[in-house]
N, C-alpha and C positions, 0 to 999 in steps of 0.2 A: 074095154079093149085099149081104151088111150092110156088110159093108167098104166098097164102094165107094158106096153112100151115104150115108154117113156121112165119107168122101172127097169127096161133091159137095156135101154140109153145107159140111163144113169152108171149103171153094175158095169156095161162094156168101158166106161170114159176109166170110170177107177181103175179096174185092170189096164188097162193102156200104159196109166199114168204109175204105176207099183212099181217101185225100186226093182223088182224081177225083170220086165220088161222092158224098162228105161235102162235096166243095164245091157239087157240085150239089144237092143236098137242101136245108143249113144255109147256103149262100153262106161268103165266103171269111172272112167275121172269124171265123167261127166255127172255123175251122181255124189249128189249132198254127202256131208258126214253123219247125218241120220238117216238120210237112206241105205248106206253102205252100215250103219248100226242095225238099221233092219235088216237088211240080208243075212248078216251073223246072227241074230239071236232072233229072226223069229218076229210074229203079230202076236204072239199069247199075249195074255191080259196076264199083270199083276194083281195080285190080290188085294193088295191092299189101296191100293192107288188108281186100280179100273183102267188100266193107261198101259201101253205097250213097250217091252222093255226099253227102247231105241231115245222112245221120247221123254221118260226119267232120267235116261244116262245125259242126253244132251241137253236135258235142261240141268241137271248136274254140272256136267262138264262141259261149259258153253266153246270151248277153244280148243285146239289140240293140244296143244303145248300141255291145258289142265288134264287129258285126256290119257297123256303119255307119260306124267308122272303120278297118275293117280296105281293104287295098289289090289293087289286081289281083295283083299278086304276092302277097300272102300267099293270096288264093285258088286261082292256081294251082299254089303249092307242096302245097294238100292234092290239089283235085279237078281238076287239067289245065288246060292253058291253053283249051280250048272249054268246059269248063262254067265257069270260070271270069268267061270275056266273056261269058256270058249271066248269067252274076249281076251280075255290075258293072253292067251295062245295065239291068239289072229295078231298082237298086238307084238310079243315075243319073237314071231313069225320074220314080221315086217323089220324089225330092230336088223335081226339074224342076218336077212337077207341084205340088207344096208350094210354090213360090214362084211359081208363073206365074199363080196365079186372082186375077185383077184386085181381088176383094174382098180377100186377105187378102195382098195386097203392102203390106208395111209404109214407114211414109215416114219416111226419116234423118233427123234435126236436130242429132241429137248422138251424143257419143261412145258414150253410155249406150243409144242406140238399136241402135247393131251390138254390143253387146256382148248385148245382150238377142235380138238374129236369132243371133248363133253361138257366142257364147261359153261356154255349156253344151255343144255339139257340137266345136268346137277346142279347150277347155283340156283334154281327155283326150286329145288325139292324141297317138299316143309318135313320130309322126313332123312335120317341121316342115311343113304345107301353105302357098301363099301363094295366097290368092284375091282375085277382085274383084268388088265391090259395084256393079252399074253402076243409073245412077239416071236418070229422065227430068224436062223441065224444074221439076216440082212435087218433087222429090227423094224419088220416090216405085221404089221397088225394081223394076228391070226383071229381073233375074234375077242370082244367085250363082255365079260361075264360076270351076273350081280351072286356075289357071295352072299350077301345077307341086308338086310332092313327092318334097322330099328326103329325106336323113337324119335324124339325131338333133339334127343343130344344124344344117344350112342347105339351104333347099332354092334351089336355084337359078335367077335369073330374067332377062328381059332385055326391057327396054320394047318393043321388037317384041311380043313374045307378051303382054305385058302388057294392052298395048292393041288386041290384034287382033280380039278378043270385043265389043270397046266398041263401036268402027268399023263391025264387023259387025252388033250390034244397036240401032245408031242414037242411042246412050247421049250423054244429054248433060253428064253429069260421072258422078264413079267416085269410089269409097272403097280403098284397101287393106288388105288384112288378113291376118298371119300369126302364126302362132303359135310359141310356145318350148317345145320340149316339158319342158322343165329345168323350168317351172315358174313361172321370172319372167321377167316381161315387159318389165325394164329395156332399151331397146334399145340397141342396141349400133352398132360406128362401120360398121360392113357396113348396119345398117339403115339410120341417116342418109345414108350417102352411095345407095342406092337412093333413097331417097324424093324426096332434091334431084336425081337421075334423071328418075324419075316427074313431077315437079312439072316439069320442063323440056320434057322429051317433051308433055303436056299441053298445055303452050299451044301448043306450035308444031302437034299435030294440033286444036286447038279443045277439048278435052275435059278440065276442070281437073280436077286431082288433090287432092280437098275434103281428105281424110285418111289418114293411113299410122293404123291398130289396131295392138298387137301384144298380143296375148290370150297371157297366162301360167295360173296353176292358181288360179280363182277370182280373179281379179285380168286389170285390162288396163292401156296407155298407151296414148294418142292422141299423136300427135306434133305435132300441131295445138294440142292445150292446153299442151303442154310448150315451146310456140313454136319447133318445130323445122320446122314447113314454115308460111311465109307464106300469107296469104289469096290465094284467086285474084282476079283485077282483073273 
């Protein structure tokens, strides 16, 4: 009889303590980054590892910062491709909501402005992303959107997708932005010829292409100061 009360102790103190109920009680800042990993994906056991998604991923990814650049693919290479798309979407989610509250959409003027929205978040990516900056007529941030992620040195792009995001949310010019994982951010003859891409494609759908960034480690180039893409007319 003692045994098993001391068994429904035990079972009652765990529940108390479950990321579930600790969010109920203290709300969610008050909970760890792996308990807020367990809430999204769940106590299933992995197979291979006997261990619950929350506590692969964070012994993975000890930090945020590794957390927030890490890719769908590195997550499903620990926890599956399903719990994997549910983290990138929680994670996509958060990004969205960060740049979409009308108060604290930041407005472009200059080079030093996108490097101040991304350049703490892109000069650590050990892979190269290419994103775009889409701005409305006050060149005021309509939202940040990742075209594409490649390797270590090129991710690959093509003005269709480039600009398919802009068209669709109404953008009345666009910035671009990628990064080097190497470090520097000298650009190179692959970037110039995209950019005078970009800057071509632009006029002809109405949507100029203000600047090409390219964010290296603690350091950026504008291609626009470096006179490598003319002003829009």
């Amino acid at each position: 009889m003692f045994r098993k009360s001391t068994r429904m102790r035990d079972l009652t103190l765990v529940s108390d303590e479950s990321p579930r109920n600790r969010l109920a009680v203290a709300g969610p800042a008050a909970l760890a980054v792996r308990e807020l990993l367990e809430l999204i994906l769940g106590r299933g056991k992995l197979r291979k590892q006997g261990r619950c998604p929350a506590d692969e991923l964070a012994a993975a990814f000890p930090s945020l910062s590794a957390l927030d650049a890490a890719t769908l693919e590195d997550f499903a290479a620990i926890v599956g491709q399903h719990n994997a798309g549910r983290l990138a979407a929680a994670l996509e989610l958060g990004r969205r909501i960060r740049i979409s509250a009308v108060g604290t959409r930041p407005v472009i003027q200059t080079a030093v402005d996108v490097y101040q929205l991304l350049g703490s978040e892109m000069g650590r990516l050990d892979r190269e992303h290419f994103r775009t900056i889409l701005l409305n007529t006050k060149n005021r941030v309509i939202r940040v959107c990742t075209v594409s992620i490649g390797g270590l040195s090129q991710a690959p792009v093509h003005p269709r997708e480039v600009f398919k995001d802009a068209i669709k949310h109404g953008a009345c010019a666009m910035i671009v932005v990628h990064n080097h994982p190497s470090g520097d951010a000298t650009p190179s003859a692959e970037d110039n010829m995209i950019t005078d891409q970009l800057a071509a494609a632009g006029k002809l759908v109405g949507i100029p292409l203000l600047d090409h960034i390219i964010i290296g480690d603690g350091q950026y180039v504008s291609l626009r100061e470096k006179g490598l893409l003319s002003s829009p007319p």
